[in-house]
N, C-alpha and C positions, 0 to 999 in steps of 0.2 A: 595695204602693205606696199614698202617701197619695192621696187625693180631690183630684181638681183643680179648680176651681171651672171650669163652664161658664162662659162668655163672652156668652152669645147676647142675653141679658137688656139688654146696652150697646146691641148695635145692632136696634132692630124697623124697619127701615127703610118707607118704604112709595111705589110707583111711581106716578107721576100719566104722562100725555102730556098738552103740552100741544097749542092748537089749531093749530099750523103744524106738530105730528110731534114735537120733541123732547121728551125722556122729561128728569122731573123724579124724582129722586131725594131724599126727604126723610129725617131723621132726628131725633124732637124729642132733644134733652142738655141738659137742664140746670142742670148741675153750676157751671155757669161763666157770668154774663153776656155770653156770646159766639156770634160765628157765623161759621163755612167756607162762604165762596160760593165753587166749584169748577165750573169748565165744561171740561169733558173734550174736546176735539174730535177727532176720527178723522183729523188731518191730520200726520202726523207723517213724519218720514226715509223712511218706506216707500213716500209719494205721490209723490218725488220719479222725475225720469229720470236713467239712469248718466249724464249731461255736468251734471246741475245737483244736484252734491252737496251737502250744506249750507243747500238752499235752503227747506225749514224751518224748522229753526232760525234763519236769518236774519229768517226772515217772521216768528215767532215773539217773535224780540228787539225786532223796529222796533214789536209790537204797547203797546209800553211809552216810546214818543216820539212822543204825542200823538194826538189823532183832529180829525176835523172840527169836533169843537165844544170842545174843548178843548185847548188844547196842552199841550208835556211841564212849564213849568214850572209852570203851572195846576194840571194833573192831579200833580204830585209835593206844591203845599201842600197842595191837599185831600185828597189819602190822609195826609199826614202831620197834617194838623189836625183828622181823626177818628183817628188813632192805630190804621190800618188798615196793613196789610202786603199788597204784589204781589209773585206771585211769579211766571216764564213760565218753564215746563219743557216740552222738546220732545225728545223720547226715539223708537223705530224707529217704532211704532204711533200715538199721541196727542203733541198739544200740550195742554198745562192750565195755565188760568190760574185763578188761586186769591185770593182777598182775605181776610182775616180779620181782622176789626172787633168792635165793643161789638153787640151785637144790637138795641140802639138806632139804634144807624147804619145798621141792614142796607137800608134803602130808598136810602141814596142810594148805598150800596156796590154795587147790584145795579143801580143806574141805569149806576154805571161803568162794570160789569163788559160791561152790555150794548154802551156805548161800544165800549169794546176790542174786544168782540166784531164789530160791525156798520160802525165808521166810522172804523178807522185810516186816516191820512193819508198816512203814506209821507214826512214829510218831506226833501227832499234833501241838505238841511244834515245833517240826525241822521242819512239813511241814509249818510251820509260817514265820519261820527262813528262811527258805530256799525260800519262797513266797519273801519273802521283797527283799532281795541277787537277787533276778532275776529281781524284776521288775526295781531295780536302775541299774544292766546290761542294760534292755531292753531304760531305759530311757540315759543313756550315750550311748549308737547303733542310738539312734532319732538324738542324738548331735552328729554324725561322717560321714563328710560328704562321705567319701567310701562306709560305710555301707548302709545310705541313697540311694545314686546310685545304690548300685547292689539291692536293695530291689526293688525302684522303675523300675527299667529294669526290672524285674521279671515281676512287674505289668501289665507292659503291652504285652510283648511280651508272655505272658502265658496264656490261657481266663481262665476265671474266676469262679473259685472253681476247679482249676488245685492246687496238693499242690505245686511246682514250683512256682508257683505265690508267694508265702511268703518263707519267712526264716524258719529255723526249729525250731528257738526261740521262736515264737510264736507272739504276741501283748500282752501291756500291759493289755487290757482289757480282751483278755481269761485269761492271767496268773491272773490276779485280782478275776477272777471268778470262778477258780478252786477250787471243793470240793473233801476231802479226798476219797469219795468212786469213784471217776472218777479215780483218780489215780489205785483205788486198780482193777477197772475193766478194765483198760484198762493194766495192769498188768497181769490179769486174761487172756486176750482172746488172747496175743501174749507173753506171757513168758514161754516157755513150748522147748519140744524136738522138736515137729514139725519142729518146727522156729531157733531151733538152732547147731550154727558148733561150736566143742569144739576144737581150735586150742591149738598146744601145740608145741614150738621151745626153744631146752637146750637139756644139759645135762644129758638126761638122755633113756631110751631104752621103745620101745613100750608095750612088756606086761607087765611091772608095770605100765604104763601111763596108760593103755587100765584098769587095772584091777584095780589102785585107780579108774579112771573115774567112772566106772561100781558101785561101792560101795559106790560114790557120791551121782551120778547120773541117775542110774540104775534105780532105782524106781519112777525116779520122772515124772508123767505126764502132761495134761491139754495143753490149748492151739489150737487155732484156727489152721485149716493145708492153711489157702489161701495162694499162690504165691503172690512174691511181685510184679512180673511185673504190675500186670492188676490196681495196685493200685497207680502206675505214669504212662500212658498210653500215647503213641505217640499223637502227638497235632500237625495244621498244622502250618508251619512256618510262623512265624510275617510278617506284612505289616510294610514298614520303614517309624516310628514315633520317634519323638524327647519330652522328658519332663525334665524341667527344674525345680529344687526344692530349693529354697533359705534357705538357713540358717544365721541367726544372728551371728555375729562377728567372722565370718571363714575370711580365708585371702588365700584360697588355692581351689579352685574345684579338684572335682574327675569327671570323665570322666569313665561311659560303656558305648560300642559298640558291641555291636553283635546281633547272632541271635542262636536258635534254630537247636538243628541236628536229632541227630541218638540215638538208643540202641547202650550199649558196644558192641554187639554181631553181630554187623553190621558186613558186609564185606567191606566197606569204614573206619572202623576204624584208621586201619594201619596207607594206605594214609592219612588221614586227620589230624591224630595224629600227622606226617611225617611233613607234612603242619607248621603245629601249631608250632614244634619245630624249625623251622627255623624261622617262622613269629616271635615268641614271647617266645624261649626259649634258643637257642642254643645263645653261646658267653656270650655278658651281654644282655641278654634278644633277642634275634633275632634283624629280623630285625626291626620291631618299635623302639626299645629302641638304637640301633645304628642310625637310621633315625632322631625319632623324639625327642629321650632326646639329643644322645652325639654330632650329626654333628648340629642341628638343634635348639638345645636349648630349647625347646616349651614344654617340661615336667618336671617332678621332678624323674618321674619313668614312664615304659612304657613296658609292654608284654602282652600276650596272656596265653590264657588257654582255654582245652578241656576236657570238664566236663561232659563224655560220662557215663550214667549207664545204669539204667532203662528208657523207654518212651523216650524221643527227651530231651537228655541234652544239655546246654548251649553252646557258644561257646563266649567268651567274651576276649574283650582288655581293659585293662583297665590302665588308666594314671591319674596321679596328675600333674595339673597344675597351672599359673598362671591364675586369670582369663582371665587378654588380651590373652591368648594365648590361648583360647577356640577355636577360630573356626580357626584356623590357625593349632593347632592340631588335628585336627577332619579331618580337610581338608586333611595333610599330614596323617594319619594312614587309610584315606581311599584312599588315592593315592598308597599308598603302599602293600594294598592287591590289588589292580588295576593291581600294574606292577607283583606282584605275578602273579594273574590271567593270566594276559594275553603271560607272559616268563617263570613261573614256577621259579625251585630252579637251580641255575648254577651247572654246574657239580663239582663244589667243596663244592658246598653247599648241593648236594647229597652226594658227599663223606665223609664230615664230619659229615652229621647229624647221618650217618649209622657208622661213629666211634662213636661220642658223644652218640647215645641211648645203644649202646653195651658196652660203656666203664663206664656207669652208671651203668650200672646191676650189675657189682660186688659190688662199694659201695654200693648199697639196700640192698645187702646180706650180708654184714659186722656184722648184729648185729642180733641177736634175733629179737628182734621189728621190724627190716627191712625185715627178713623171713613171721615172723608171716604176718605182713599188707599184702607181697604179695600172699602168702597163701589163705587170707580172700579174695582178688579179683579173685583169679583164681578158690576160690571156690564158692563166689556170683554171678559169671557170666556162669559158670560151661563150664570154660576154657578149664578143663583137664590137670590131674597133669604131663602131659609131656609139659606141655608149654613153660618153659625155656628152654629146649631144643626143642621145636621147635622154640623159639621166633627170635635166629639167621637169621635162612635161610630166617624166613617172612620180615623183615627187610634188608636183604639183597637183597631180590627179590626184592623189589619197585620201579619202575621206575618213571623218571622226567615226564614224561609223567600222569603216576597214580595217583601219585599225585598234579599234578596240576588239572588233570581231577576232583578230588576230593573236593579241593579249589573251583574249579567252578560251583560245582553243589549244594556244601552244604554253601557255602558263599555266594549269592547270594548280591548286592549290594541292590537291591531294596525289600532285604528284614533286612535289617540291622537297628534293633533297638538302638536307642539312649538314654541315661539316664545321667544329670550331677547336681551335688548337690554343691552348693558352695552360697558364699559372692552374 
C-alpha cells in the first residue's frame, strides 16, 4: 500500500478559555487571506420539549433578522459590503453560526457575530415572515418521498418522546403555534458561554483572536450549564418492522433500512465507521451502490451512512428506486450486509478503505470551513486536539477481523428497521 500523507500538520489547533468560561478554539491557516468565525452553541433539537418541536431551529433562523442594534436590512449590507458569508445550521446537538470574511475584516465580523449571538430581537414582522418560509419548507418535506422515509424510520425505530424520533424541523403544527416569547426563552436558557465553543480558522494569530474574543465576549453571560448528552440518551435497539407511506403522484420510492447504534465516543466507533465505508462509501458508494445500483440495476442511487453522536445514532442505507424493484432491493442490500457479516472486507478492501479514509483528511483540511467543522467535532465529542495525529495509527490498527466483529454486533438483522415512501 502506498504512503498516505498524514494530515495532522493542517490542523495544530490550540485552546484558550475565555474569562466568562467559554473555550476558544484557535487555528493559525494561512494559505488564504481569510478567516471562519464559528460559534458552536449546545442549543440544538435536543433542548427542545416533545409539544415544542421545531423550536430550535426556529430560534436559530430568526437569529439572522436583526438584533437590537442592528436591523436585517442593515446587518445584510454590511455582511455583504465586507464580502462576508452567514450561515445558521441547527441540527439534534448544536446551533452554529458561522461568518467567513477577508481576515482583514475579522474585527468587525466578530463584532457581529457577537450581535447574533447576545442581542437578537425577535422581530414580529420577520418572525411572521420567517413563520410562513418554514411552514411551506415543512409542507414541501410532507411531499418528498426521501424525506417522508427517513422521518417515518425515525418513528419508529426511536420510542416515543426520544427527540430522534422527529426531524429537527419540526411539524407543521408546533411551527404554526410558535409564540415570540418561546423563542426569546428558549434563547434565554441555552445561548450563553456555558453552551458555547468560539472556533476560529484564517489568517490570522491567537492573541489578537483571543483579545478581540475577550472584548466581544467577555462580559457576556446567562445560560443554562446541562450537558448535551443526557438530552438524546442511549435507547434500546429497534425490533425489525417494515412501514410503508404512499404518496400521490411520485413515480420513484425511497427506501431506509437500518437500525440504531452507539455514542461517537464508543470504542466500536472506528470499526464500524470502517464497516460503513466500505458497505456504503468507498468507490461509487461501496458496496450497495456497486451491488444494487451498477451490477444489479434495482436503484437509482444506493449507500450507507453512520450518524454516530450523542445517545444511539442512526445507522442507515438508503436507495431510490423503482417501485417494482422494492423488495428485490430490500432483498439484495440485506444480502449484502449478510455476506458482509458473515466474510467481513477482503483484504483489499481493508487496504483501500485505510488509503481512502487517510487520503480524505487532507481534502477536509483544504479550506477554513473543512478545519473549523472538524474542529467543532473533536471539540463536541471532546476527542482531544491531538486527534489527527493520532487518527493515522487508529485506522491503521483495524483489523478484518474488528471490524467485521463490529458489523455484527451493532447491525444485527433482526433488528433492522424498515421505512419506504413512494407511488
Amino acid at each position: 500500500m502506498a504512503a498516505v500523507p498524514t494530515p495532522a500538520h493542517a490542523l495544530r489547533a490550540q485552546r484558550v478559555t475565555l474569562s466568562n468560561g467559554a473555550d476558544l478554539l484557535h487555528n493559525r491557516a494561512s494559505a488564504n487571506p481569510s478567516v471562519v468565525l464559528r460559534a458552536m452553541v449546545r442549543a440544538g433539537a435536543s433542548r427542545e420539549t416533545p409539544d415544542a418541536l421545531g423550536l430550535a431551529s426556529f430560534t436559530g433562523a430568526m437569529l439572522r433578522e436583526g438584533t437590537e442594534h442592528i436591523g436585517k436590512e442593515a446587518l445584510a449590507e454590511e455582511l455583504d459590503g465586507l464580502g462576508a458569508g452567514l450561515s445558521v445550521d441547527v441540527g439534534y446537538a448544536t446551533s452554529v453560526l458561522s461568518i467567513k470574511c477577508l481576515s482583514s475584516d475579522m474585527a468587525r465580523a466578530m463584532e457581529i457575530l457577537g450581535e447574533l449571538l447576545r442581542y437578537p430581537s425577535f422581530p414580529a414582522q420577520e418572525l411572521e415572515r420567517q413563520r410562513g418560509q418554514l411552514l411551506t419548507e415543512l409542507k414541501e418535506l410532507d411531499d418528498n418521498t426521501r424525506v417522508v422515509a427517513e422521518r417515518n424510520w425515525r418513528q419508529v425505530a426511536y420510542p416515543a418522546g426520544h427527540r430522534f424520533g422527529e426531524l429537527p424541523v419540526g411539524t407543521g403544527t408546533s411551527v404554526a403555534a410558535f409564540q415570540r416569547d418561546q423563542l426569546e426563552s428558549f434563547f434565554r436558557a441555552w445561548y450563553g458561554p456555558s453552551q458555547t465553543s468560539l472556533i476560529v480558522v484564517g489568517d490570522v494569530d491567537l492573541d489578537p483572536t483571543r483579545e478581540l474574543a475577550e472584548r466581544v465576549l467577555g462580559d457576556w453571560r446567562g445560560a443554562r450549564a446541562d450537558p448535551v448528552a443526557p438530552s438524546l440518551p442511549a435507547t434500546p435497539a429497534p425490533i425489525a418492522v417494515e412501514r410503508r407511506v404512499a404518496l400521490a403522484g411520485k413515480t420513484q420510492a425511497d427506501v431506509v433500512l437500518g437500525t440504531t447504534t452507539f455514542d461517537r465516543r464508543s470504542p466500536d466507533y472506528d470499526a464500524l465507521s470502517f464497516a460503513n465505508h466500505i458497505l456504503g462509501r468507498i468507490y461509487f458508494m461501496g458496496r450497495f451502490g456497486e451491488k444494487v445500483r451498477d451490477e444489479q440495476g434495482l436503484a437509482y442511487y444506493a449507500y450507507s451512512e453512520l450518524s454516530a453522536g450523542f445517545g444511539s445514532g442512526p445507522w442507515l442505507v438508503r436507495a431510490g428506486v423503482n417501485p417494482t424493484n422494492i423488495e428485490r432491493a430490500l432483498e439484495s442490500m440485506r444480502a449484502e450486509l449478510g455476506r458482509f457479516q458473515a466474510d467481513g472486507p477482503t483484504e483489499e478492501e481493508q487496504l483501500d478503505g485505510v488509503s481512502s479514509l487517510l487520503g480524505s483528511l487532507p481534502r477536509q483540511l483544504e479550506t477554513n470551513e473543512g478545519m473549523a467543522g472538524v474542529l467543532g467535532e473533536i471539540e463536541l465529542y471532546d476527542l482531544g486536539l491531538d486527534y489527527l495525529e493520532r487518527y493515522p495509527d487508529i485506522i491503521r490498527a483495524l483489523t478484518r477481523d474488528q471490524v467485521t466483529a463490529a458489523a455484527r454486533a451493532w447491525l444485527p438483522p433482526d433488528r433492522l428497521v424498515t421505512a419506504i415512501a413512494g407511488p
